[in-house]
C-alpha positions in Angstrom: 0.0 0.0 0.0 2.9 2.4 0.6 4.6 1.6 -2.8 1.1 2.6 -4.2 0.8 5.7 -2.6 4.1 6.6 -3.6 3.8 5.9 -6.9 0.2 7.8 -6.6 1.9 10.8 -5.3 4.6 10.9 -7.9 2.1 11.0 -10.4 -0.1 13.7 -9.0 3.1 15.7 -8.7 3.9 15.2 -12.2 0.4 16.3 -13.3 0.2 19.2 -10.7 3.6 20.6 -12.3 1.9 20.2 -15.9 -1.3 21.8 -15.0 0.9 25.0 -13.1 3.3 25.2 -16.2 0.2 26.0 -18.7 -1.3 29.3 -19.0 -4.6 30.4 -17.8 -5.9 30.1 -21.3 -4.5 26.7 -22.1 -6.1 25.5 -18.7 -9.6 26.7 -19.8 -9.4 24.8 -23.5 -7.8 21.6 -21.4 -11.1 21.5 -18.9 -13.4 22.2 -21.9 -12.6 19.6 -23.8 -12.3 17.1 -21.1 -15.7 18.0 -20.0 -16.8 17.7 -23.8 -15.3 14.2 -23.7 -16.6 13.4 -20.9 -20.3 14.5 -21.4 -21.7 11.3 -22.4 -19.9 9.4 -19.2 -22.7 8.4 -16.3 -22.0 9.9 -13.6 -21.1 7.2 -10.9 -22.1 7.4 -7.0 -20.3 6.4 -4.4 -22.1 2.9 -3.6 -22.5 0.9 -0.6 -20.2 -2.0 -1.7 -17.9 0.6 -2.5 -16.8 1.5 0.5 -13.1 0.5 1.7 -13.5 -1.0 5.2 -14.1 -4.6 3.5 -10.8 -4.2 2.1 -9.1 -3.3 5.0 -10.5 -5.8 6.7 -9.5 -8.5 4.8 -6.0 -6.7 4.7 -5.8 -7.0 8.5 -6.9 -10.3 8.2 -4.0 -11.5 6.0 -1.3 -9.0 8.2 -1.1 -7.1 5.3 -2.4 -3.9 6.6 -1.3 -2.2 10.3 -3.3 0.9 11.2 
């Protein structure tokens, strides 16, 4: 889980230093066509089944999680 979050933070800092390097303009014509892209997507809820305690659980479980 740690290697996952690393990786996950890497990531977002790589796209967070993208999305500051573009202008204010450029921003604006990103977000409009990713909303245009994503128009016909449904738009998913957060469901019960969803939820992460049964995964945590199960990690504890196993001894692969330690709060």
């Amino acid at each position: 889980m740690r290697k996952i979050g690393r990786w996950k933070q890497e990531s977002h800092a790589l796209s967070l230093a993208r999305h500051r390097a573009q202008s204010g303009t450029e921003r604006l014509v990103t977000s409009a066509a990713w909303t245009k892209a994503n128009a016909t997507l449904p738009t998913w809820r957060l469901r019960a089944d969803d939820l992460p305690e049964r995964f945590y659980e199960r990690a504890k479980e196993l001894g692969l999680y330690r709060p």
